[in-house]
C-alpha positions as CSV (number, residue, x, y, z in Angstrom):
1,X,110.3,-89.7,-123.8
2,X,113.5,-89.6,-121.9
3,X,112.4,-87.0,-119.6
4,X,109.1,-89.3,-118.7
5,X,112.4,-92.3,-118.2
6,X,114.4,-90.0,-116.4
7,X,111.3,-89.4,-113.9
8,X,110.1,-93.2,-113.7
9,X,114.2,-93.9,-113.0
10,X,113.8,-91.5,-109.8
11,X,111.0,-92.8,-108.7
12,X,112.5,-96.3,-108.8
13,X,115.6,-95.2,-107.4
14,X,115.1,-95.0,-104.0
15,X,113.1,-98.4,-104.0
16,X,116.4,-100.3,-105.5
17,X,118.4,-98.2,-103.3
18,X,116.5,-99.7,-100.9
19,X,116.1,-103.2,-101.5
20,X,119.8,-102.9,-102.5
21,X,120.4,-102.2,-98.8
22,X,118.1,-104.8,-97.2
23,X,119.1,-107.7,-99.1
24,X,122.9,-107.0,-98.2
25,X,121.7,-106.4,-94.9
26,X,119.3,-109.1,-94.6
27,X,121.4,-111.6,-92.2
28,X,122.4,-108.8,-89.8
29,X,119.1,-107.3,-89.6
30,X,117.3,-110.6,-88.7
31,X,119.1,-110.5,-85.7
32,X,117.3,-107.2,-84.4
33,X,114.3,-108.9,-83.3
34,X,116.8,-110.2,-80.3
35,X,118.0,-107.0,-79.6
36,X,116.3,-105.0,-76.2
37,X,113.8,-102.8,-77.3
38,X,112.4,-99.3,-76.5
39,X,108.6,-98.9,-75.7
40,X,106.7,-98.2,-79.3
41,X,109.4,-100.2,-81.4
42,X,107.0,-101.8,-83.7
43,X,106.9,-105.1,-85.1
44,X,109.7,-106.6,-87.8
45,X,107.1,-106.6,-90.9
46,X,106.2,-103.0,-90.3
47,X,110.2,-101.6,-91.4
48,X,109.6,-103.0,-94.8
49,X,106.1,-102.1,-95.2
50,X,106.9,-98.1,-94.0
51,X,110.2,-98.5,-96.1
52,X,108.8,-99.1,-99.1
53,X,105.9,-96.3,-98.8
54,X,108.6,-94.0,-98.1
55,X,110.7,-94.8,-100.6
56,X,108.1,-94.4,-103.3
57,X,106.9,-91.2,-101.9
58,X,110.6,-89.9,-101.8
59,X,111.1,-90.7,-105.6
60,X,107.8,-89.6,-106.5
61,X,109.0,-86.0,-104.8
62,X,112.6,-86.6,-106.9
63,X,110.6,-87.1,-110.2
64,X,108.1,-84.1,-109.9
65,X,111.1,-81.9,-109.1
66,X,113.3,-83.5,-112.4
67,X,110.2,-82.9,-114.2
68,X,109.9,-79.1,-113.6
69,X,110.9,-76.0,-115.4
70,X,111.8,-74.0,-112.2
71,X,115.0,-72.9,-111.0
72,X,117.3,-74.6,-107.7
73,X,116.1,-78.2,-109.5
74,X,119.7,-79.1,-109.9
75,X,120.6,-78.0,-106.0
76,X,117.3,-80.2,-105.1
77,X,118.3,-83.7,-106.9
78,X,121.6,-83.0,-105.6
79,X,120.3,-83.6,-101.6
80,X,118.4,-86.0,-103.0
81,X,121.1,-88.4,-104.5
82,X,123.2,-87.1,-101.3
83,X,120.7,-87.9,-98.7
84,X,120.0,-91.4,-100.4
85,X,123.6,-92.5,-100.3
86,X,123.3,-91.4,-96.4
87,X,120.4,-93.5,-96.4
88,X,121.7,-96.6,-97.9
89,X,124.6,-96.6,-95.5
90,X,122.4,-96.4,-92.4
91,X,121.8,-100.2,-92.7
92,X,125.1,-101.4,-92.5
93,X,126.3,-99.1,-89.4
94,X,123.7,-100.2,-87.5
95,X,122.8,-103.7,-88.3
96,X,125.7,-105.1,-89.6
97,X,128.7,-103.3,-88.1
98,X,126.7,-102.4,-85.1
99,X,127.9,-99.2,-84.5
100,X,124.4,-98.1,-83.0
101,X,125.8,-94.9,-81.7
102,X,128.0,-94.0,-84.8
103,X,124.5,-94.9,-86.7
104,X,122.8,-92.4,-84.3
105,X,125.0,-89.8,-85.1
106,X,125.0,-90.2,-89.4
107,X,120.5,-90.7,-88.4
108,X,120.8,-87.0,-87.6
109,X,123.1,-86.2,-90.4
110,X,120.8,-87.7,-92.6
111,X,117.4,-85.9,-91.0
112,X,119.1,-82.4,-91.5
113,X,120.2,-83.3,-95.6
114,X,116.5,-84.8,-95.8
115,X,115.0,-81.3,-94.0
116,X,117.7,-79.4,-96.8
117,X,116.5,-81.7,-99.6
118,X,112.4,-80.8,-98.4
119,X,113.4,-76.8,-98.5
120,X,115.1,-77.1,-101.7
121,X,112.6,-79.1,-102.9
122,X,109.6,-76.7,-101.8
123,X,111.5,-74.4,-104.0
124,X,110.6,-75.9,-106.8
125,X,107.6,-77.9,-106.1
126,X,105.4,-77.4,-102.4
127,X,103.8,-80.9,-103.5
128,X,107.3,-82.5,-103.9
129,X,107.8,-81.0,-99.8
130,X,104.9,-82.1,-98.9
131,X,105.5,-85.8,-99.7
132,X,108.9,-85.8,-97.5
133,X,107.0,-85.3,-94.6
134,X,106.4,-88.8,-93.4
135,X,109.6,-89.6,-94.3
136,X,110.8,-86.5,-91.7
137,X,108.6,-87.8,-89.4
138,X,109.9,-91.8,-89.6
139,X,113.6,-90.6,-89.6
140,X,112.5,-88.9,-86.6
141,X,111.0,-92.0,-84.9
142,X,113.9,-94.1,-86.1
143,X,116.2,-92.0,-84.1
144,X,114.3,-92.5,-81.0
145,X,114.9,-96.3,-81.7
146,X,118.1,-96.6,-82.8
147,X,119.1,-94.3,-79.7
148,X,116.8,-96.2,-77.8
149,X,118.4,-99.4,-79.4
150,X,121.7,-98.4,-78.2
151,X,121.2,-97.4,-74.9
152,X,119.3,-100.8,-74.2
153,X,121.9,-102.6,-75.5
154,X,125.3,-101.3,-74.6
């Protein structure tokens, strides 16, 4: 039973992680919609929608690797918790700060502990990998904007 809590907690993680940071971010980030904006920036109620997805995928890939009998689990939770904190600080150097370049800068700090956190991860479980992969890929598009962000608006 606490090994089925410890796995539901991970997958929840991220997701109050996550709210966590958009509600104390929630003034600053309403003002992004005023902000220039590179080509293919989507719309407001997509960040939210994608957030969310990738947040439960992310925990879902924490819990499968908790749950698992292999070795380099410890070494994978660890980028995990690491690459989350990274992730919840994101918010408030770019929105609220707005420190778009600094925020740039930890973006890509972030994307290499989530590409360690997928490799250690693969060690343990390919199908725990696997499920980082959009969340590669958005960290990747969210660079393009928040560069793009910057540039437009320095």
């Amino acid at each position: 039973m606490q090994k089925k809590l410890r796995c539901l907690f991970l997958v929840l993680l991220p997701l109050i992680v996550g709210g966590l940071s958009g509600y104390l971010n929630m003034e600053a980030m309403s003002q992004y919609q005023v902000l220039n904006q590179p080509p293919l920036a989507p719309p407001a109620w997509l960040f939210p929608v994608a957030w969310t997805v990738l947040y439960l995928l992310m925990g879902i890939g924490a819990a499968i690797v908790c749950c698992s009998d292999k070795e380099g689990k410890k070494e994978a939770l660890t980028l995990f918790f690491i690459q989350l904190a990274f992730n919840f600080c994101w918010s408030f150097f770019f929105f609220t700060f707005e420190w778009r370049l600094f925020a740039f800068v930890w973006l890509i700090i972030l994307l290499l502990l989530v590409l360690a956190m997928t490799k250690a991860f693969s060690k343990v479980s390919p199908l725990a990998a696997k499920l980082q992969i959009p969340y590669i890929l958005w960290l990747c598009f969210a660079g393009y904007l928040n560069l793009g962000v910057w540039w437009l608006n320095r």
